[in-house]
N, C-alpha and C positions, 0 to 999 in steps of 0.2 A: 558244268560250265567250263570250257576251255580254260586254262589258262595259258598265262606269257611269258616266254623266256626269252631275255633278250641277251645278247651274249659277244664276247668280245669285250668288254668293259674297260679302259685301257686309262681314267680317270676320276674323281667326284663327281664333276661337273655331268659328265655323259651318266653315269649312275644315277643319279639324282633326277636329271630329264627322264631314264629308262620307266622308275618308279612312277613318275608322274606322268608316263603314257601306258601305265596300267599295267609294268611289269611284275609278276610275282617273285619270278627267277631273272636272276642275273648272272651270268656269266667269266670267270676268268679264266684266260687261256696262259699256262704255264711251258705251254711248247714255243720253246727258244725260238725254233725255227717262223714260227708265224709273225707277222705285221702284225698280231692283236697282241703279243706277247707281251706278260707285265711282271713286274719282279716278284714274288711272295711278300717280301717286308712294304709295296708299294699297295698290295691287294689287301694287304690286314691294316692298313691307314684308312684306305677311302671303307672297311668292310665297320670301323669301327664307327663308321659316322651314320651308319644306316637302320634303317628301321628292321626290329629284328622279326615281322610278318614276311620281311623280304628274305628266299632262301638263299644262298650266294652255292653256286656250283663250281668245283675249279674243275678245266678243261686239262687234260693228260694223254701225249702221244709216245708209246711204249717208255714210260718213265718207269726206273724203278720203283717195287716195292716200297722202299726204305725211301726216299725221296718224297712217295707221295702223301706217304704219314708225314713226314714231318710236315710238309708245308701244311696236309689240312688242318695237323694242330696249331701251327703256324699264324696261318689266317681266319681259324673257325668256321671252316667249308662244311656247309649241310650237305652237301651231295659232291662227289667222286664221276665225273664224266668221264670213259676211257675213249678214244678215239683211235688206240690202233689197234697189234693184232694180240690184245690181250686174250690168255686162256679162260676160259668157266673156270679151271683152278684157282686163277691169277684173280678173278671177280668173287670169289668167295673168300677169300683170304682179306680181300682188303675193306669189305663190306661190314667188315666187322668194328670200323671205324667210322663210316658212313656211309648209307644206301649210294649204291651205282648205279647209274646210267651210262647204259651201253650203248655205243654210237656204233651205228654198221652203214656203211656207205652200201648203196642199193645198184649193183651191177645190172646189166644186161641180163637175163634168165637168170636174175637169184629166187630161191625158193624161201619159204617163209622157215619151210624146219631145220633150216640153216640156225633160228635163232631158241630153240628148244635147249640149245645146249648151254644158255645162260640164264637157265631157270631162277640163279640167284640174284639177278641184277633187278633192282627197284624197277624200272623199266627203261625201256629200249628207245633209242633215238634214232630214227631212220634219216639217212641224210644223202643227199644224191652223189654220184661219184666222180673223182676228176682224179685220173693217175698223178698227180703232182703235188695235188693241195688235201691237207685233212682237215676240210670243213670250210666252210666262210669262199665257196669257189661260184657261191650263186648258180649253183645248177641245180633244175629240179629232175624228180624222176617220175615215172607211170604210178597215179595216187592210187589207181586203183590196187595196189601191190600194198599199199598202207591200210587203206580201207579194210581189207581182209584182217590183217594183223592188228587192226584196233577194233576191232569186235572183239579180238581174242584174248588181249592182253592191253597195259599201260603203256602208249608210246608218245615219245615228244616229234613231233613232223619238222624235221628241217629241209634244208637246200632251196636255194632261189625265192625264197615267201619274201613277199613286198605289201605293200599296202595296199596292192595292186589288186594283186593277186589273192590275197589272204581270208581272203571270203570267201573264195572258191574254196580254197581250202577246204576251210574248215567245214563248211557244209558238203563238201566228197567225202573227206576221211572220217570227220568229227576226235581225231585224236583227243587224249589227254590235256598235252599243251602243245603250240607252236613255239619254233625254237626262231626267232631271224635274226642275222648279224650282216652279213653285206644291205640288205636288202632296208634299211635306215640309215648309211655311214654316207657324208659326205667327201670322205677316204678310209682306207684301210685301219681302224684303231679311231676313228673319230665318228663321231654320231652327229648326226644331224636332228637337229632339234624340230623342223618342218618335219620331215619325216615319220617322226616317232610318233607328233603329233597325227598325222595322216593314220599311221597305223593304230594307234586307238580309236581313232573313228570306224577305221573297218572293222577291227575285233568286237567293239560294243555294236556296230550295228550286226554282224553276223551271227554274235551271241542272241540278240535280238527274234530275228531270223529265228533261231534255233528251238525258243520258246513259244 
């Protein structure tokens, strides 16, 4: 059964609505540069208020080594998301802290065996590409390019998934889990509570569907 990662989490408040529209994975994104950006000491406040079925993911754009250990012990991060051009080296080294998810932004004629060489990573998170922004740019890309690669392996589907949309989804690719973060925000770093609501409805009725 799919599950839901909803990400960008930039509060309690928006955390707390995520879980109760059926999120499993929650998202913090520690890249300075993004609108979702949230401090370490601010992520391990709202991470301690939460139920521990929930996995907390912290989001990392070529951050060092040494940085992202600290903060995942920091905030007690289940899972390590890399979103830039980390090496397979760089993903087995830090793995050993906690399972990684590899985020690849999916270009124009990319090939799947581009992603062979991060045999180490828990799985792969495909996300659409925009030269400016790493992640959260609401762009989708060709599912059928996903659908291949989740037959093959564990992958989280991002870019542009809405409520809208997200039954499509999931019944083209069937991935592991869906990843959305613009596509429930009533701004950049704020979650809209309609929204999330909305998107439970579509994830249980297309899990539905599925059965």
């Amino acid at each position: 059964m799919v599950k839901t990662k909803i990400c960008g989490i930039t509060n309690a408040g928006d955390a707390r609505r995520a879980i109760a529209a059926g999120a499993e994975f929650l998202g913090f994104n520690f890249y300075e540069k993004s609108p979702r950006y949230i401090r370490p000491a601010a992520a391990r406040r709202i991470a301690r208020g939460l139920p521990k079925r929930v996995k907390l993911v912290g989001v990392f754009v070529n951050e060092s080594e040494e940085n992202i250990l600290a903060i995942a012990r920091q905030t007690g991060l289940d899972f390590l998301q890399l979103h830039g051009e980390e090496s397979a080296a760089f993903v087995a080294r830090v793995k050993r802290v906690a399972p990684v998810i590899k985020a690849v932004r999916v270009r124009p004629g990319f090939r799947a065996v581009e992603l062979q060489k991060f045999h180490g990573a828990a799985a792969i998170l495909l996300d659409g590409f925009d030269p400016k922004r790493r992640g959260g740019s609401g762009k989708t890309f060709d599912w059928s390019v996903a659908k291949q690669i989740a037959a093959k392996q564990r992958i989280f589907l991002a870019g542009g998934l809405t409520p809208e949309n997200i039954g499509e989804a999931i019944a083209s690719v069937r991935p592991y889990a869906v990843d959305i973060c613009s596509g429930v925000e009533s701004k950049p770093g704020k979650k809209s509570a309609a929204r999330m609501t909305a998107l439970k409805r579509a994830v249980e009725k297309a899990r539905g569907k599925k059965r």
